[in-house]
C-alpha positions as CSV (number, residue, x, y, z in Angstrom):
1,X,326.7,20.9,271.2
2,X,329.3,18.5,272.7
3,X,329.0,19.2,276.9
4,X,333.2,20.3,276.9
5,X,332.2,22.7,274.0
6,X,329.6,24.1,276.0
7,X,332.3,24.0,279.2
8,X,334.8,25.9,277.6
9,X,332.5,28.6,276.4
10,X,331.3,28.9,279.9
11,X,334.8,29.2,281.4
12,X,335.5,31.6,278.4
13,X,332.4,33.9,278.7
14,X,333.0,34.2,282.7
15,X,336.4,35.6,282.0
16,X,335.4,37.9,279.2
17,X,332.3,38.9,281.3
18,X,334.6,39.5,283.7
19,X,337.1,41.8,281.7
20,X,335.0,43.9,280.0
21,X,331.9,44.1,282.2
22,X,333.3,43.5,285.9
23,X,331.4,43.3,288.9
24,X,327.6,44.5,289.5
25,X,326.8,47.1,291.1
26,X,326.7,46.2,295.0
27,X,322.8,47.0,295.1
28,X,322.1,44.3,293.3
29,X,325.3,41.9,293.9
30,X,324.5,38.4,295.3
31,X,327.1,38.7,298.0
32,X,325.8,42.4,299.2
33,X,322.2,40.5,299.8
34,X,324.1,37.2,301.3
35,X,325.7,40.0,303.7
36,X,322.7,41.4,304.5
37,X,320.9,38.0,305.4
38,X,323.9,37.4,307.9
39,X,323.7,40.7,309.3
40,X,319.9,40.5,310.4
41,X,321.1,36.8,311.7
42,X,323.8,38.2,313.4
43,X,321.9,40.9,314.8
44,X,320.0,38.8,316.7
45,X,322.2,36.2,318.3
46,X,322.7,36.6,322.2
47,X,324.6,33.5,323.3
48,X,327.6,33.4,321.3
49,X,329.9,31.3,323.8
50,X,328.2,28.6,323.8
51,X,328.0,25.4,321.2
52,X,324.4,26.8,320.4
53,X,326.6,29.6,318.6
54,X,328.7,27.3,316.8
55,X,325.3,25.2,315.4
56,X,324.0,28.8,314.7
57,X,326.9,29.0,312.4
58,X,326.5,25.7,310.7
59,X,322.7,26.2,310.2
60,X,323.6,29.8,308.6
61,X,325.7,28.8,306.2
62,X,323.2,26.0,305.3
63,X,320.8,28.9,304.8
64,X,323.1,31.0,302.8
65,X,324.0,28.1,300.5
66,X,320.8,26.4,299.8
67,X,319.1,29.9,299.4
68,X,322.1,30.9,296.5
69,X,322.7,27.7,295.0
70,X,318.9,27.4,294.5
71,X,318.7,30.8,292.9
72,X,321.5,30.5,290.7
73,X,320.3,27.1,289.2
74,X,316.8,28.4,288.7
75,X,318.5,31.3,286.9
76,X,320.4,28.8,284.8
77,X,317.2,26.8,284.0
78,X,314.7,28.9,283.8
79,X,316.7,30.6,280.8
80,X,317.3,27.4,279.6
81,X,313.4,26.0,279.3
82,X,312.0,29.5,278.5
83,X,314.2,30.1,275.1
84,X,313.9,26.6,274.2
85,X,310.2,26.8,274.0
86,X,310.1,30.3,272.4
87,X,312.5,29.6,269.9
88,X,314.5,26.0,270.1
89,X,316.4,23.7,272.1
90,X,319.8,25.2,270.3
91,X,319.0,28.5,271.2
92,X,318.0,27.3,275.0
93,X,321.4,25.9,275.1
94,X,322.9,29.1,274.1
95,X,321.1,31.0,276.8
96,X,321.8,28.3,279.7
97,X,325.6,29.1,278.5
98,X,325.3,32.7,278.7
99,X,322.8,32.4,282.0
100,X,325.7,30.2,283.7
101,X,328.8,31.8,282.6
102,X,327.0,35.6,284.2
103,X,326.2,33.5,287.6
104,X,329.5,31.6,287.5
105,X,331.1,35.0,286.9
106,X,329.2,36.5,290.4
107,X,331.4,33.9,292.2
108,X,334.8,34.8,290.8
109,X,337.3,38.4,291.0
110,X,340.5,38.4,288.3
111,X,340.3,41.6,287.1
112,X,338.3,43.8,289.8
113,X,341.2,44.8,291.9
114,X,342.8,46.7,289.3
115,X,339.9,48.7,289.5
116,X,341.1,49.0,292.9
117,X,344.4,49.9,292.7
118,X,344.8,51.9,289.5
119,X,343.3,55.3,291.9
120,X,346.3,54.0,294.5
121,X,348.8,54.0,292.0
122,X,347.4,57.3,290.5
123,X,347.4,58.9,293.7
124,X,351.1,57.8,294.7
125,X,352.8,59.0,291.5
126,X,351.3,62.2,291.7
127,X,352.5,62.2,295.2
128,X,349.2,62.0,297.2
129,X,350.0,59.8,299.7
130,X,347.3,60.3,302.3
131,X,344.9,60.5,299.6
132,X,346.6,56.5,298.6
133,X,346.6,55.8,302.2
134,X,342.4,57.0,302.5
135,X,342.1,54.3,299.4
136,X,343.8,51.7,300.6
137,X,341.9,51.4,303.5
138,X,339.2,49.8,301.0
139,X,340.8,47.1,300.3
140,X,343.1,45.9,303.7
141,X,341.8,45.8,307.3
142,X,344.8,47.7,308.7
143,X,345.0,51.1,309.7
144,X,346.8,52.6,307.2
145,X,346.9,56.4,308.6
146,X,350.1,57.5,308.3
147,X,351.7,54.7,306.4
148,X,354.0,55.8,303.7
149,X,354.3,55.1,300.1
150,X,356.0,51.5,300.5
151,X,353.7,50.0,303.0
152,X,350.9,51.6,301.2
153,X,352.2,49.9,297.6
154,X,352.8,46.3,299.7
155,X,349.4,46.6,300.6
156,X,347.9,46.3,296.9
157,X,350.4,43.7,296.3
158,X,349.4,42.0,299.6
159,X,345.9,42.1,298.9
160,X,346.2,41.3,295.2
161,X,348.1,38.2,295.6
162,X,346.2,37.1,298.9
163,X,342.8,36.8,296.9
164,X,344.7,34.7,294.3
165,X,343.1,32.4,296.2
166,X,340.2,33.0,297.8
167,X,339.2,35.3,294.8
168,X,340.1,33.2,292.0
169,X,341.6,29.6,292.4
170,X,339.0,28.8,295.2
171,X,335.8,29.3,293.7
172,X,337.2,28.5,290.2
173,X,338.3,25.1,291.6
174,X,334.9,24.2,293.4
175,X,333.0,25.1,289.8
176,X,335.0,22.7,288.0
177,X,334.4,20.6,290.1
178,X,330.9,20.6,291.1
179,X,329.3,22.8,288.7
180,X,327.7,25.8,290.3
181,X,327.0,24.4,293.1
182,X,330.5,24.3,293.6
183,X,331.7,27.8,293.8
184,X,328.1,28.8,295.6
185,X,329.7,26.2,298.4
186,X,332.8,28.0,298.4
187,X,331.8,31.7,298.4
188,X,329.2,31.0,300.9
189,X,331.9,29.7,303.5
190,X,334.4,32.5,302.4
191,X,332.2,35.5,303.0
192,X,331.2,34.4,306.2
193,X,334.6,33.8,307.0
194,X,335.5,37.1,306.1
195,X,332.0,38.6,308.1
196,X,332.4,36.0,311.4
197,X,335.7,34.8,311.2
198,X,336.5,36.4,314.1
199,X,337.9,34.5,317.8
200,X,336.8,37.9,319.5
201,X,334.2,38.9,321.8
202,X,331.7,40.5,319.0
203,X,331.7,36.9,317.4
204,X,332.8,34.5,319.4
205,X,332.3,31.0,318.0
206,X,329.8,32.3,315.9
207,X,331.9,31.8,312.9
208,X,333.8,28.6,313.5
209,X,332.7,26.4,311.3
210,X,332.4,29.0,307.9
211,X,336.0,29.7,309.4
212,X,337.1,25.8,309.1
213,X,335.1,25.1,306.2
214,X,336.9,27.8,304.2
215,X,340.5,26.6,305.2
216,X,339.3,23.3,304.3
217,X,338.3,24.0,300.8
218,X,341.1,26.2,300.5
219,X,343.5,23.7,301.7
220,X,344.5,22.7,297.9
221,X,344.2,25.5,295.5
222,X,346.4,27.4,298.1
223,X,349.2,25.1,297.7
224,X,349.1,24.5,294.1
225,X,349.0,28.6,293.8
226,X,353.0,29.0,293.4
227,X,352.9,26.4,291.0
228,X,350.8,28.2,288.6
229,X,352.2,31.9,290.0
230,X,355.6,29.9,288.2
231,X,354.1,29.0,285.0
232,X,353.2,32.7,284.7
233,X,356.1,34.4,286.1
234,X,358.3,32.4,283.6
235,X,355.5,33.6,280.4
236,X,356.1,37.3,281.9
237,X,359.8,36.6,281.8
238,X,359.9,37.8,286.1
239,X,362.0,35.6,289.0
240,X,359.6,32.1,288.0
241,X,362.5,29.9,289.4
242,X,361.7,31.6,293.1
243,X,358.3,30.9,293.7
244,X,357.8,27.5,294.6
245,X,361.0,27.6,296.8
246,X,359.6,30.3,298.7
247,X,356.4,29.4,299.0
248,X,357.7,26.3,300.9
249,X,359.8,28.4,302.7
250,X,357.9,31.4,303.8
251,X,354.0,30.6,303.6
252,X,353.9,30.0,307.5
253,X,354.3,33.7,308.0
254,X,350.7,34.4,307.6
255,X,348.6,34.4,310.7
256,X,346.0,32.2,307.5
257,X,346.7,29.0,307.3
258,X,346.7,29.3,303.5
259,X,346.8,32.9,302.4
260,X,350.9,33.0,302.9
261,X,351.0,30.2,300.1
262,X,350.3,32.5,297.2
263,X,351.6,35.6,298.6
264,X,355.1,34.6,299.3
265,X,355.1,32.8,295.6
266,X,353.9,36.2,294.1
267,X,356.5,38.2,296.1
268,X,359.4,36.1,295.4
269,X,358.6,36.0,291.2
270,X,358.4,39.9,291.3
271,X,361.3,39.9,293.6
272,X,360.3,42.4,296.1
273,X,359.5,42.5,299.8
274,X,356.0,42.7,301.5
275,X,355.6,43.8,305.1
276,X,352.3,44.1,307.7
277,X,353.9,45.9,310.1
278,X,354.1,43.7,313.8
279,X,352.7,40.6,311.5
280,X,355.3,39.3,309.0
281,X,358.0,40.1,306.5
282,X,358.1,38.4,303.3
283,X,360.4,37.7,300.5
284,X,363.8,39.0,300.1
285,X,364.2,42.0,297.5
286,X,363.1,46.0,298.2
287,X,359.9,46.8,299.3
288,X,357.7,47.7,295.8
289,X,356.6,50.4,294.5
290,X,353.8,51.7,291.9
291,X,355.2,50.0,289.0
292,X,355.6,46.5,291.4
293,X,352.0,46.8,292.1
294,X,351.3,47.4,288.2
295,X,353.4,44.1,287.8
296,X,351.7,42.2,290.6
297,X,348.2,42.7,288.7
298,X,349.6,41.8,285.6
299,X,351.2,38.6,287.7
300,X,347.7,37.5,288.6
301,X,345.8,38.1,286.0
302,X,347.9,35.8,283.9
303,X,348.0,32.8,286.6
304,X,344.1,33.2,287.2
305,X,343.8,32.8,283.1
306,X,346.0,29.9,282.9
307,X,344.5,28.1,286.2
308,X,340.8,28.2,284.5
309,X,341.8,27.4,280.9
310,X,343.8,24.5,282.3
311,X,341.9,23.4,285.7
312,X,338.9,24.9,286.1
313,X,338.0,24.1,282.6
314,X,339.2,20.6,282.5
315,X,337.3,19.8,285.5
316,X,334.0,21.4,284.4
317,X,333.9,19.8,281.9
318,X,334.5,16.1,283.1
319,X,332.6,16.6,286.4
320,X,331.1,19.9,287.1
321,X,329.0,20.2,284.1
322,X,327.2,16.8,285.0
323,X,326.9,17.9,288.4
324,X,324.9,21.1,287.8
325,X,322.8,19.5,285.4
326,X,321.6,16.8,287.4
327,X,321.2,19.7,289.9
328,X,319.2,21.8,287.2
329,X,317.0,18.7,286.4
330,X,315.6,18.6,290.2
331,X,315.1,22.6,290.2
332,X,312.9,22.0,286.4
333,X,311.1,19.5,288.4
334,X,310.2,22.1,291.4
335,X,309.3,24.5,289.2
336,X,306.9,22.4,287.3
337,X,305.2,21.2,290.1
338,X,304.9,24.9,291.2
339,X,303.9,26.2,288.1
């Protein structure tokens, strides 16, 4: 087949993997044994003042990256060569598509925090609220003891349309672009972000330059998110013409030098209010309620489709596609001389 026909199936089969089979179970998920390899790092760094800590960093994410990225491409080829020679090279091509679309899928979240929210909603219309606020604690770093049903439903939304784009545009993005490799890069410098991010005394400088690589790749896709949040606001006939506007306007509010990009476009097209309490206000309507954080799913799902049928796609299949091939070729050669 034609490498774009085999591109868009990839992009296709991720999402439908991702709709219909979600995530694996954290025992087994890539990211859970990523985490793990950065805890029994972590666990033995003394000096984290220091610039030693800061090359500690840089060398663990090097680790992380060339450990996953290698995996993933000997996943993609080994399925590749082995079905090729068992049955033929069509039927190899069929199982590298299916092989990369399951490893590209790893990367990626559209549909996930539904999963996540649906228990929250649940809870709140059946009036639960601490059992809402215990479940919201999942998914937000805040303590959310005692927090009432608003702040609890601006939470999901807050969360929901924060990972916009570290969850979805990012890694997406970084696929197209340079195959697998890509969104391996990406994830890599997210997670440890999220793990060492921190300018505290547990971490230090530990983190800095996962932190600074991940505001770095996410420099773009978070300021073309209100664009796409438009395009889909307009298709789900909400308040399209006020995204971009305040975007512009408001993204500055988040202590993230990108997160506040898609979360203020996302709050102005459902036309509610989001509020971290001692942090930020954002947007200008009522604070939202369960069927806002319905809504807001529904919101992102629809800009994550259209962003990968249009970008992610596109890309792949100009670029990215070439570039995990080449990539593939070098990983066949390994393994021969291995084996």
């Amino acid at each position: 087949m034609e490498l774009w026909v085999d591109a868009l199936l990839i992009v296709v089969a991720a999402i439908l993997i991702d709709r219909f089979i979600g995530e694996l179970p954290n025992a087994v998920h890539p990211l859970r044994w990523m985490g793990n390899i950065l805890d029994a790092i972590n666990r033995r760094v003394k000096d984290r003042a220091s610039f030693s800590a800061t090359v500690i960093g840089f060398l663990s994410y090097m680790l992380v990256f060339v450990l996953f990225c290698f995996a993933g491409l000997l996943v993609t080829t080994f399925f590749r060569c082995a079905v090729s020679a068992l049955a033929s090279p069509l039927w190899g091509e069929v199982a590298w598509i299916i092989a990369t679309a399951f490893m590209f899928k790893v990367t990626f979240a559209v549909f996930s925090f539904r999963h996540h929210c649906d228990p929250i909603v649940a809870d709140l219309d059946a009036g639960r609220v601490e059992d809402a606020a215990a479940k919201v604690q999942m998914i937000v770093s805040r303590d959310t003891r005692g927090m009432d049903a608003e702040h609890i439903a601006s939470s999901c939304c807050e969360t929901v349309s924060e990972n916009l784009v570290d969850s979805i545009f990012s890694p997406t993005f970084y696929f197209g672009l340079l195959g697998l490799p890509g969104a391996v890069m990406f994830r890599c410098a997210n997670l440890m972000d999220a793990m060492w991010g921190y300018l505290n005394e547990k971490y230090a400088r530990l983190g800095y330059f996962p932190a600074k690589l991940d505001d770095v790749l996410g420099f773009l896709t978070s300021r073309a998110s209100p664009f796409f949040v438009a395009v889909a606001g307009y298709l789900l006939g909400m308040e399209w013409r006020a995204a971009v506007p305040a975007a512009k306007a408001e993204h500055a509010k988040t202590p993230s030098p990108n997160s506040g990009w898609s979360m203020t476009a996302v709050a102005a097209a459902l036309g509610i209010s989001m509020e971290k309490k001692g942090v930020y206000v954002m947007g200008t309507g009522p604070m939202p309620g369960t069927r806002d954080v319905e809504r807001c799913c529904r919101l992102v799902e629809l800009t994550s489709i259209i962003f990968m049928l249009s970008v992610t796609f596109i890309l792949y299949a100009l670029t990215g596609i070439r570039v995990q091939l080449f990539f593939e070729s070098y990983v066949q050669q390994i393994w021969g001389v291995l084996f």
